[in-house]
C-alpha positions in Angstrom: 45.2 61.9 108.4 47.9 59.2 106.9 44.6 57.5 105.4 43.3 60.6 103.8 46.8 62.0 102.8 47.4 58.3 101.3 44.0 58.5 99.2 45.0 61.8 97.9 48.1 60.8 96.4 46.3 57.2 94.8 44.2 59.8 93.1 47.2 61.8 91.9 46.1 65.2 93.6 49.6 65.7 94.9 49.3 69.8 96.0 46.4 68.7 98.1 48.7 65.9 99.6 51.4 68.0 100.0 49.3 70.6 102.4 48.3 68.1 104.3 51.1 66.6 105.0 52.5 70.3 106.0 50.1 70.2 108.4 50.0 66.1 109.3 54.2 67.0 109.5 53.8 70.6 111.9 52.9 69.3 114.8 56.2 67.1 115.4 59.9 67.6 116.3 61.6 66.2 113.2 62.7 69.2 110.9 64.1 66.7 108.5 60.8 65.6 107.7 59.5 69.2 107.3 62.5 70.3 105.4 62.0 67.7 103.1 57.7 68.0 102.5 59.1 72.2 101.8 60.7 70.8 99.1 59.1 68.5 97.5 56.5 71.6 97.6 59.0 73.6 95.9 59.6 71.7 93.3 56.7 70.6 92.5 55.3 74.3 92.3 57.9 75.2 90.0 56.5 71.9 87.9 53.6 73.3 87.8 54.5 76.9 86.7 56.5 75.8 83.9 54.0 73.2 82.5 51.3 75.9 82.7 54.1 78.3 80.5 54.1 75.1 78.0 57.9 74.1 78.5 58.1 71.1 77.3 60.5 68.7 79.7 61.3 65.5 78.6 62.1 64.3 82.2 58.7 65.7 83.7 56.7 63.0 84.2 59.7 60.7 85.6 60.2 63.8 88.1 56.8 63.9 88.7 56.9 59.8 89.7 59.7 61.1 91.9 57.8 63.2 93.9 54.9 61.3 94.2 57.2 58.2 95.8 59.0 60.5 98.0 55.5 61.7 99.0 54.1 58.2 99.6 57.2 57.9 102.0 57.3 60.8 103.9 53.5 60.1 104.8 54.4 56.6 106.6 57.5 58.6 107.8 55.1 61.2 109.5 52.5 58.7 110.5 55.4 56.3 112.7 56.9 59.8 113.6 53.9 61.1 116.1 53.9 57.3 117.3 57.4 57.8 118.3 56.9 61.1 120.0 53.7 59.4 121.9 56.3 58.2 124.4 53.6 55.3 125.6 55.9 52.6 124.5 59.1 51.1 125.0 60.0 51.9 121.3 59.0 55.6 121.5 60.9 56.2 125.0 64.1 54.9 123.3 63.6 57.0 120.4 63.3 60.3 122.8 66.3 59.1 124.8 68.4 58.3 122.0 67.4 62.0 120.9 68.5 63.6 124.1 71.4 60.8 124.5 72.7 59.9 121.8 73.5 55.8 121.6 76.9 54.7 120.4 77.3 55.2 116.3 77.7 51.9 114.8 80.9 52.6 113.7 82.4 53.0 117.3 80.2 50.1 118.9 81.8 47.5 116.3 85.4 48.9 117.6 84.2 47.9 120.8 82.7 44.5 119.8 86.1 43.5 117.9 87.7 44.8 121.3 85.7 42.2 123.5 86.8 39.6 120.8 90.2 40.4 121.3 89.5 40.8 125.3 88.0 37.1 125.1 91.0 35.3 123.3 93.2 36.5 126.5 91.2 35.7 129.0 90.5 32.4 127.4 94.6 31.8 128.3 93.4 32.6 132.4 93.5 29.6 134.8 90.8 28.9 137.4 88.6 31.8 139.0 90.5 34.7 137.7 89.4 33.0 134.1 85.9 32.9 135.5 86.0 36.4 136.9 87.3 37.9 133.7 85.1 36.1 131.6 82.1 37.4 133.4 82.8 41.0 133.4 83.3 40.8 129.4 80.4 38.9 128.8 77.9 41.3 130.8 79.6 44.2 129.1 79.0 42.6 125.8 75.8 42.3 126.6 75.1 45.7 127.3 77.1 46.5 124.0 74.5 44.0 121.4 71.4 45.4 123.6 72.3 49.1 122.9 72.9 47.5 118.8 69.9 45.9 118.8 67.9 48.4 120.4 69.8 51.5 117.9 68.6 48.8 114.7 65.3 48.2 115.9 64.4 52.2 116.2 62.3 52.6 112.8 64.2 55.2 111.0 66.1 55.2 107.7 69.4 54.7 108.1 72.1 57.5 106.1 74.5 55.7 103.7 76.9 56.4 106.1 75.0 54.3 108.8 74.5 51.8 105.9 78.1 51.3 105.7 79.4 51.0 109.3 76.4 48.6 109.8 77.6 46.7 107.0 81.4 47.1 108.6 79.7 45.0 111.9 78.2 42.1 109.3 81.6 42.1 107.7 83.6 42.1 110.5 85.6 38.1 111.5 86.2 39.2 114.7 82.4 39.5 115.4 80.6 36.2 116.5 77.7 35.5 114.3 75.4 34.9 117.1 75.4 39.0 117.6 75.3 39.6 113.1 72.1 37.0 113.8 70.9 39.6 116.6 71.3 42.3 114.2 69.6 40.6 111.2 66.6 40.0 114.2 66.4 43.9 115.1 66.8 44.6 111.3 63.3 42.5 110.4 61.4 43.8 113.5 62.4 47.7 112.3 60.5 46.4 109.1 57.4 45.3 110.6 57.2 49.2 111.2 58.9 51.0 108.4 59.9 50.1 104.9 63.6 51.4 104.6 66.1 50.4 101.4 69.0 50.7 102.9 68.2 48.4 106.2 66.2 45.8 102.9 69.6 45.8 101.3 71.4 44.8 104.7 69.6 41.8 104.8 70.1 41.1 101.0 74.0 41.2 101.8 73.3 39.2 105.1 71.6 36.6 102.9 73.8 36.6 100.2 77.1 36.8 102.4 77.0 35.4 105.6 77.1 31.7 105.2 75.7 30.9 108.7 72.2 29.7 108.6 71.7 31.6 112.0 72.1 34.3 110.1 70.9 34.2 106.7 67.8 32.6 107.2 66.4 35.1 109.9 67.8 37.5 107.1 65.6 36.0 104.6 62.3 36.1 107.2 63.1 40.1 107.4 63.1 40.4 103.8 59.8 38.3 103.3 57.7 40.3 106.4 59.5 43.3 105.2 57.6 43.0 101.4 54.7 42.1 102.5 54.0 44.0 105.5 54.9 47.1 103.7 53.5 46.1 99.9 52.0 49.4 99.4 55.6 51.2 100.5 57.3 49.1 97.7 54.6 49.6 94.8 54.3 53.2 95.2 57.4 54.5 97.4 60.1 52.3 96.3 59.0 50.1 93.5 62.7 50.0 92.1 63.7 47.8 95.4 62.1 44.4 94.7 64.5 44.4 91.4 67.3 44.5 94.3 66.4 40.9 94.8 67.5 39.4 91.6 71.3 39.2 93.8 69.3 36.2 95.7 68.4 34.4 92.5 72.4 33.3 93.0 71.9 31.2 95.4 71.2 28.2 94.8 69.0 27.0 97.6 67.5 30.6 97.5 63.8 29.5 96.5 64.0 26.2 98.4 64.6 28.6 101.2 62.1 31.1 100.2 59.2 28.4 100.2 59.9 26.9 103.2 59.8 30.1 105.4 56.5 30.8 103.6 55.6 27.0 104.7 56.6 28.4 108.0 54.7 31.7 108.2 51.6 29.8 107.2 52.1 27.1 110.2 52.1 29.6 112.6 49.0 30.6 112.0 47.8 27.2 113.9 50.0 27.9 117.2 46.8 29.5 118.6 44.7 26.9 117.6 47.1 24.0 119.2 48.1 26.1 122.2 44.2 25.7 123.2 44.2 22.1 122.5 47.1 21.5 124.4 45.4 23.9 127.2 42.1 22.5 127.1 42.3 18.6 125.3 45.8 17.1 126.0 47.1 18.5 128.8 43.8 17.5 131.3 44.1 14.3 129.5 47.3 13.4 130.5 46.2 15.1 133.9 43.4 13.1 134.3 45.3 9.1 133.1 49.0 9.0 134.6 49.2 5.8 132.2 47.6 6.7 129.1 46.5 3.2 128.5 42.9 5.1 126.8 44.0 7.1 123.6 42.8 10.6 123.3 39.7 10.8 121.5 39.7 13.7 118.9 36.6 16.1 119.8 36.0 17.8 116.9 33.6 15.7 114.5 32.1 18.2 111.8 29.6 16.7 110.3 29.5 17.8 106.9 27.3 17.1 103.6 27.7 13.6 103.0 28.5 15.2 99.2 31.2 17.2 100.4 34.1 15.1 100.9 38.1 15.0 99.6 38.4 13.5 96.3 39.9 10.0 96.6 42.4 11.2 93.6 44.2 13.9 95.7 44.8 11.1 98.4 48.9 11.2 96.9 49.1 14.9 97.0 47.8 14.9 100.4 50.0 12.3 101.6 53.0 14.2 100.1 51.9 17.6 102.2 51.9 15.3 105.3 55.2 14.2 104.6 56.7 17.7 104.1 54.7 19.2 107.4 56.4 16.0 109.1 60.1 17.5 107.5 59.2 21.1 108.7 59.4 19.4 112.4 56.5 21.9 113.5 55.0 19.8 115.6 54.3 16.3 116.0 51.2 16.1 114.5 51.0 17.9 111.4 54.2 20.5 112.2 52.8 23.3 114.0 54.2 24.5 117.2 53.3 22.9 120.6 56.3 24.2 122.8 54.6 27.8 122.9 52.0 26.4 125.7 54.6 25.1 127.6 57.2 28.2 127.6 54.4 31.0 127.3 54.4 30.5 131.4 57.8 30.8 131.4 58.5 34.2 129.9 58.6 36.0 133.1 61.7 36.4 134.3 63.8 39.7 134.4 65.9 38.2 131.4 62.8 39.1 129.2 62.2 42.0 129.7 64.8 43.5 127.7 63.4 42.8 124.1 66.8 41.9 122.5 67.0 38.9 124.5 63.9 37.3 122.8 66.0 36.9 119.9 69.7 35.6 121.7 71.3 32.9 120.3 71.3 30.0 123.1 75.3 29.6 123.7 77.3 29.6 126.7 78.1 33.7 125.6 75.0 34.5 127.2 76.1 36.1 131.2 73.3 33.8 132.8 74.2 31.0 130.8 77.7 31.0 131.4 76.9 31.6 135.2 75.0 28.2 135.1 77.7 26.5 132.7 81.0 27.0 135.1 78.6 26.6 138.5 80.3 23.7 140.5 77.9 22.9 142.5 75.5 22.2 139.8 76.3 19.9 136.8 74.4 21.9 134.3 77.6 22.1 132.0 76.2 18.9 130.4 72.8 20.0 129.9 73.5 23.3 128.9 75.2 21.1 125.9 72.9 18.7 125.5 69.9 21.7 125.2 72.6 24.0 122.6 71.9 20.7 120.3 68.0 20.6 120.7 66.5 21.1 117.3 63.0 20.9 119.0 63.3 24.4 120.6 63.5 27.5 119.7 66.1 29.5 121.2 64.2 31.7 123.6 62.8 28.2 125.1 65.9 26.7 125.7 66.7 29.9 127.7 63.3 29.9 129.6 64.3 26.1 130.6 67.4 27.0 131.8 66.2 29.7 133.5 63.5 27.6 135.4 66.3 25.2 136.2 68.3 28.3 138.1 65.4 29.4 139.8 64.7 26.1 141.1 67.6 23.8 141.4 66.0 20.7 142.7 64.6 20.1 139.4 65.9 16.7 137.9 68.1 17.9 135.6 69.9 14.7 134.8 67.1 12.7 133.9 66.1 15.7 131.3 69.3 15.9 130.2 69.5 12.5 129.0 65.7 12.5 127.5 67.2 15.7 125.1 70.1 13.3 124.3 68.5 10.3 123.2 65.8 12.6 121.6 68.6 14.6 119.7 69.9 11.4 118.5 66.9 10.3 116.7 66.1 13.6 115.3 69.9 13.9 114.2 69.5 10.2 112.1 66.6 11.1 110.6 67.9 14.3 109.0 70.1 11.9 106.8 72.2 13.7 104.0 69.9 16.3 104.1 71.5 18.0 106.9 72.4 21.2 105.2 68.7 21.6 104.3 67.4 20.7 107.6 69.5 23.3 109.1 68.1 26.0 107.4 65.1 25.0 107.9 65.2 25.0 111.6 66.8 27.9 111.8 64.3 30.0 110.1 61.5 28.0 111.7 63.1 29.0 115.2 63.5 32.5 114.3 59.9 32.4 113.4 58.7 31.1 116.8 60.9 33.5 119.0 59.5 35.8 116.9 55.7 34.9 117.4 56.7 34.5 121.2 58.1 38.2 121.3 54.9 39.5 119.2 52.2 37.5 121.4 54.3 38.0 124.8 56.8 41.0 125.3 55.7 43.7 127.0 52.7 46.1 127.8 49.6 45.7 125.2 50.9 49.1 123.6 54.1 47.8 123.1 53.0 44.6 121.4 53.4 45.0 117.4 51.4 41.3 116.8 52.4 41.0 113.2 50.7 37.3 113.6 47.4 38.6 114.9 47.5 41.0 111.6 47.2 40.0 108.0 50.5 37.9 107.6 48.8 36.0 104.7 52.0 36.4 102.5 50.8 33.9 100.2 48.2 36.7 99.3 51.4 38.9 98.3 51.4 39.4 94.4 55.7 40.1 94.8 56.1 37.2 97.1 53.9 34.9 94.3 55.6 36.5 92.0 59.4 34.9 93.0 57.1 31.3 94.0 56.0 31.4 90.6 59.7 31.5 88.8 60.1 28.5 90.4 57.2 26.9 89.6 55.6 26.3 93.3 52.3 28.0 93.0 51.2 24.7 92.7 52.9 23.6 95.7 51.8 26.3 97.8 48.3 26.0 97.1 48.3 22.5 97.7 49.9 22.9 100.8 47.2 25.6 101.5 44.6 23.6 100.9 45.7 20.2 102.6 45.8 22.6 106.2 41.9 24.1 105.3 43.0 27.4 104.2 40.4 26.4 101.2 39.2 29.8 100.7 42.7 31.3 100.5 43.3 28.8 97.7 40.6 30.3 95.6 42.4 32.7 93.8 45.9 30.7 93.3 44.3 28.2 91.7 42.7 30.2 89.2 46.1 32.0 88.4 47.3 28.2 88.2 44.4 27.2 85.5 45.0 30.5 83.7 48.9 29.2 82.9 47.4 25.7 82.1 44.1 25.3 81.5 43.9 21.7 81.4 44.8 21.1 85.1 41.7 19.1 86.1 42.2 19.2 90.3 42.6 22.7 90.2 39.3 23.3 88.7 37.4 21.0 91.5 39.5 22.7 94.3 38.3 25.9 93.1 34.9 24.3 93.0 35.4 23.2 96.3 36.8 26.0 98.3 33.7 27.5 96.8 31.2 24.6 98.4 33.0 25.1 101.6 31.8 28.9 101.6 28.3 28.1 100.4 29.0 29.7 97.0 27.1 27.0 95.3 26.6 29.4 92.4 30.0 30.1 92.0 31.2 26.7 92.2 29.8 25.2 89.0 31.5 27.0 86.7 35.4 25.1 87.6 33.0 22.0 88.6 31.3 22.3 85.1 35.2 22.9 83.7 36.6 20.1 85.3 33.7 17.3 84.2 34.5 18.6 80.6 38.0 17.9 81.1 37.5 14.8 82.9 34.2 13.6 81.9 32.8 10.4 84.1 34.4 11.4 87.5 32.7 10.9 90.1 33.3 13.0 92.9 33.1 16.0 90.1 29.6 14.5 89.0 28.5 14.5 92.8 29.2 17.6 93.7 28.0 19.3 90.4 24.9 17.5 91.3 24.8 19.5 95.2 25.3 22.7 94.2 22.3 22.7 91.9 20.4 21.1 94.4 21.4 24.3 96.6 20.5 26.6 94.2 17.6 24.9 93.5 17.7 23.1 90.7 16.8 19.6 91.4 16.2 18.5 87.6 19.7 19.3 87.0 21.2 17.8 90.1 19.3 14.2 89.0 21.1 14.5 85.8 24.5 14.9 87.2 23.5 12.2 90.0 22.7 9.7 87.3 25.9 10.0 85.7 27.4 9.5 89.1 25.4 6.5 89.4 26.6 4.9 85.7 29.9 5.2 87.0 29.2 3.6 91.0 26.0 2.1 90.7 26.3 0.6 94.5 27.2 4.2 96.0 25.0 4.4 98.8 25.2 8.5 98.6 24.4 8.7 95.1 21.3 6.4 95.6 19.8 8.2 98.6 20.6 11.6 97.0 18.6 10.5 93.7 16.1 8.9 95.7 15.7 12.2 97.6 14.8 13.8 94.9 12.5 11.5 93.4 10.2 12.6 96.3 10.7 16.1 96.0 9.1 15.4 92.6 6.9 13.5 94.3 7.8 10.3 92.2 7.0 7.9 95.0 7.8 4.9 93.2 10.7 5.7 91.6 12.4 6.7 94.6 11.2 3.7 96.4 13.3 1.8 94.3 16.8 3.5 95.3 15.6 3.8 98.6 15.1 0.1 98.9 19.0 0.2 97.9 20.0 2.1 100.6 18.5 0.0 103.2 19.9 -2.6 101.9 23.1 -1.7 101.3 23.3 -0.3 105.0 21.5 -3.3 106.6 18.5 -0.8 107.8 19.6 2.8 107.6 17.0 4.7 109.3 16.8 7.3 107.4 16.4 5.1 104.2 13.4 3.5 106.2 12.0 6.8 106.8 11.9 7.6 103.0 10.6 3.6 102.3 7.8 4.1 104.7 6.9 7.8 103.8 6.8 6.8 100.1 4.5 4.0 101.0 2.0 6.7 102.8 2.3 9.0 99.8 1.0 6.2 97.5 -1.8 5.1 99.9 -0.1 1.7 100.8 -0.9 2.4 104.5 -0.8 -1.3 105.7 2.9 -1.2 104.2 3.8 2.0 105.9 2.5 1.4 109.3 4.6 -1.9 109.1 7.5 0.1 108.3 7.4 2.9 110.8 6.7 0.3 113.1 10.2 -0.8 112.8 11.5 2.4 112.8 9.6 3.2 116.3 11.1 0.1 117.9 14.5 1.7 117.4 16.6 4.1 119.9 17.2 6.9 117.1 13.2 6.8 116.3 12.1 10.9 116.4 8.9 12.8 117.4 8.2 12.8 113.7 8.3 9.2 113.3 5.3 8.9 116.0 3.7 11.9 114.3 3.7 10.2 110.9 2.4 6.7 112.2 -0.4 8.6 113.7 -1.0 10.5 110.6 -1.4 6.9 108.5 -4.0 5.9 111.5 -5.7 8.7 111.1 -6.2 8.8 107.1 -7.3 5.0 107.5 -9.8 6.1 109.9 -8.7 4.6 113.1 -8.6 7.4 114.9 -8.1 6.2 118.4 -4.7 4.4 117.0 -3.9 8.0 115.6 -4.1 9.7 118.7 -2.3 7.5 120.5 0.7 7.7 118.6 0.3 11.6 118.7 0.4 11.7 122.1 3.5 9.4 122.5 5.2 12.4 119.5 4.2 14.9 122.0 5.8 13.3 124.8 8.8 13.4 122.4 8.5 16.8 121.5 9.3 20.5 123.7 5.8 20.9 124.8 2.1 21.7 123.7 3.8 24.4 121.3 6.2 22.4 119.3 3.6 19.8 118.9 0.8 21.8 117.2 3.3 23.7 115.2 4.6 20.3 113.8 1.2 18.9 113.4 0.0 22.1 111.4 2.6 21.7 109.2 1.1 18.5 107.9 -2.8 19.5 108.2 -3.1 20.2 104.5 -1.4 16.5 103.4 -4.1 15.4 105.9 -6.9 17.0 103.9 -5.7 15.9 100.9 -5.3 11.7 101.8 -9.2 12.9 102.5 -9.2 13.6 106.5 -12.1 15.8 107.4 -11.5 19.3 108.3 -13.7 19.0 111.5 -11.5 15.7 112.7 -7.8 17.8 111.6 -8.8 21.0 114.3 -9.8 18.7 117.0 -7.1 16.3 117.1 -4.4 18.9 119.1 -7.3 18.7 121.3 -7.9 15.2 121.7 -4.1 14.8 122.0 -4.2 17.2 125.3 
């Protein structure tokens, strides 16, 4: 009914919404949400009854866009409203116990938060095990404490003003450690994945804006940016005022740095299910199967596409720069994207995880489990627990599953890991250079984004799993999101990057809104053409092809592909024109002479396609294929002597086909010898799948038999002669 109620309002029949979402609204518990559809009915019929008397209101049709936003609202309201009564998920069995029981307001659970901080600084004074004793009641009661926050933030409902404020009194507050304001800012963005609410979007503005700790404000920034675009229709039509809310970021300084590189982010871990399977099913049993590695792993997947469609040399730079700034991201060692998930995804099974505020800890000694493991004399883990608190490889939920493992089984070497983190620290730590602030932010969004896919992909039952990642997360797609990218002029970045990780297709439409604002830019227009190839839209990719040859008249990979795409749709005599411009330009290019020579037989122009095939083999010392082309050309223009000679050569080699065989039988044959003939058929039909395949292939040449002058008689009984 949310659908329907949804298309009712997009068509501006608001009374009809309005019943329905009386009725869509009746059968759950939340008399707010009733109260407030009875009046928006209200008003709206007293609307109606005045406009039908002919008042004239000057403020009717901004009342009127009132309604229909508060409408719009109330729907997704009511929709997430009868999920939350389901009470088949963890999320709707808090919501019903925090009904019946009541959590702690915010208000009174930062008293007790800047009461454990207080708490902390005297036990801090303790000597020995009464230090230790202490320290471990507080931190297990602060645990509790954040849990209960995190779980209160993550319910999706709109916080009051007043619950505005007292949360804003907990980001605020000195006395409370920003690794919980960073647990807050986590429960914040998950509550947006399900509802679109201002006042928790404006938190995370002020946590952004105010809260100089990268832990904080760049887990702050990911809310904002799932927030938008996980609920774009809820901020067009039900809030379209809020996105003006985020001219405050516009302040910062690093703001769209920022923005772009969690973007960056999002769009890498779209790969982390593609590499977790090459790690699962390529790497791993690699390294399984050669303790020394002294054979490098071969890469498995060769597509073998269109000799035509290839990368322009030109963009080589561009590319190379992408590489370079997938390398900065740190995502992975190959390209940037994420190869820890294979490795920890086993390790996500102890109690720890299964509350779902602990996916989203800060790794620090604060942590109960962690301390246990820090102050445990029989175990040196104090140093590793150190050593892993600086790993910038590992998202935070990681370093807990390690240290976890390393509890469970205490044997483990944890000396010689500790110093393989160190030295690994140390080089990471050198290479960040002056650019350490940056970096910083950087990995800390990109580790809030991994804990984040981990939690989505991992936590809980399948009907608790919200899998924002398995879901349209193409945010690049999101005309607010492009809108901000574009002030800062990195459409053009974007869509490179896009394109450079074979997201071609998503490209598409960027680089048209980039040739829109400049109209001259040459490798947009054969990006677009070739995002198009890639999709078979052959039709639709000569218009930007055609674009860009005008612009840049003489290039040849433009020229080539212009040339395959009217060869696709059809258009051969077109396709030789582009190809000879190609070949003005490379005369020696071995794909532009077989593809013109190609054609040349199509049109059956034997002997001008000999001549470019007679390049190719040259050029390629004895291609095959060009020898296939030499020798059929030769049959077509009755030099059989010539032909036999050349499919002779062609049959002496390993790659020589059933159709080689067939053809030097079908020269035999046309000369007359037909005992030759037939032996060479039968030697195609031992290469063939059986009696079947061979008289369908035959067939297929019976009436280019008749016409080299074969008797009709001699054509039916060779199949037979053959058997």
């Amino acid at each position: 009914m949310h659908i329907d109620i949804k298309t009712l309002l997009l068509d501006h029949r608001l009374k009809e919404a309005l019943d329905k979402l009386t009725e869509y609204a009746s059968s759950t518990d939340n008399w707010q949400i009733k109260s407030e559809i009875e009046n928006l009915k209200t008003t709206y019929g007293f609307m109606i009854q005045y406009a039908a008397q002919g008042v004239n209101d000057p403020d009717r049709k901004e009342l009127y866009n009132q309604l229909f936003r508060n409408a719009f609202a109330i729907n997704d309201r009511t929709e997430l409203q009868h999920k939350l009564e389901a009470n088949n998920t963890y999320l709707s069995r808090k919501y019903i116990a925090n009904r019946n029981y009541p959590m702690h307001s915010y208000s009174e659970i930062c008293m007790i938060l800047e009461g454990i901080h207080d708490e902390t600084g005297i036990a801090s004074m303790l000597d020995g095990e009464e230090r230790k004793t202490k320290m471990k009641d507080i931190l297990k009661r602060h645990q509790t404490v954040i849990d209960e926050l995190f779980n209160k933030i993550w319910l999706p409902t709109s916080w009051s003003n007043e619950e505005y404020q007292e949360a804003m009194a907990i980001a605020d507050s000195p006395l409370i450690p920003d690794s919980d304001k960073a647990l807050m800012a986590s429960a914040v963005c998950l509550s947006m994945t399900y509802l679109l609410d201002p006042n928790k979007f404006r938190f995370l503005i002020h946590l952004y804006m105010n809260c100089p700790n990268p832990l904080i404000s760049q887990r702050a920034l990911v809310g904002l940016v799932l927030g938008m675009h996980i609920n774009s229709d809820a901020m067009e039509y039900s809030y379209p005022n809020l996105f003006n809310e985020l001219e405050l970021l516009k302040d910062k300084p690093y703001f769209y740095s920022d923005l772009y590189t969690v973007i960056l982010q999002i769009i890498l871990s779209l790969d982390t299910e593609d590499i977790d399977k090459k790690m699962r099913d390529e790497i791993i049993p690699s390294i399984m199967k050669s303790s020394n590695m002294t054979e490098p792993i071969k890469d498995i997947s060769d597509i073998n596409l269109e000799d035509l469609t290839e990368f322009n040399p030109q963009w080589k730079d561009s590319i190379e720069k992408i590489k370079d700034q997938i390398k900065e991201l740190d995502m992975l060692r190959q390209e940037g994207a994420d190869t820890n998930m294979c490795t920890f995804s086993q390790l996500k099974k102890y109690p720890f995880f299964y509350e779902p505020s602990h996916w989203f800890y800060i790794f620090g000694e604060n942590t109960p489990e962690i301390y246990e493991m820090q102050t445990d004399s029989q175990n040196s883990y104090a140093s590793f627990i150190e050593t892993l608190r600086n790993a910038t490889d590992m998202c935070n939920s990681d370093k807990y599953s390690l240290c976890l493992t390393f509890k469970t089984m205490p044997s483990l070497p944890v000396d010689a890991l500790s110093s393989g983190l160190s030295a690994q620290n140390q080089i990471l730590k050198e290479q960040e250079g002056t650019d350490s602030a940056i970096n910083r932010r950087r990995m800390e969004s990109r580790h809030f984004i991994q804990d984040l896919y981990r939690f989505c992909k991992l936590w809980g039952t399948k009907n608790d799993r919200n899998d924002i990642f398995s879901g349209d997360i193409e945010v690049w797609d999101n005309e607010l999101i492009l809108s901000l990218l574009k002030e800062d002029g990195k459409i053009k970045p974007l869509a490179d990057y896009l394109f450079a990780k074979g997201h071609t297709y998503d490209t598409l439409l960027l680089y048209k809104d980039i040739t829109i604002d400049d109209p001259t830019n040459v490798e947009a227009f054969q990006k677009m053409g070739y995002g198009h190839i890639l999709n078979e839209n052959y039709k639709m990719a000569i218009k930007p092809l055609e674009t860009a040859n005008i612009l840049a008249p003489g290039d040849e990979w433009t020229l080539k592909n212009l040339a395959l795409c009217y060869r696709k749709e059809g258009d051969n005599s077109k396709a030789l024109e582009f190809l000879k411009e190609a070949e003005a330009v490379n005369p020696d290019s071995i794909n532009i002479c077989n593809q013109i020579g190609q054609i040349y037989i199509m049109h059956k122009k034997y002997d001008e396609a000999l001549k470019y095939m007679f390049k190719v083999e040259y050029l390629t010392k004895g291609r095959t294929s060009a020898q296939r082309a030499i020798a059929w050309c030769y049959f077509m223009t009755g030099r059989n002597d010539e032909a036999i000679s050349m499919y002779a050569k062609i049959t002496e080699k390993a790659d020589a086909k059933a159709e080689d065989w067939m053809n030097m039988g079908h020269v035999y044959t046309v000369k007359g010898d037909i005992p030759s003939g037939i032996s060479f058929y039968r030697r195609a039909k031992e290469l063939t799948n059986g009696e079947t395949s061979f008289y369908t292939m035959f067939s297929d040449d019976a009436d280019m038999l008749k016409s080299k002058g074969v008797q009709e008689d001699i054509i039916y009984m060779i199949p037979d002669m053959v058997s």
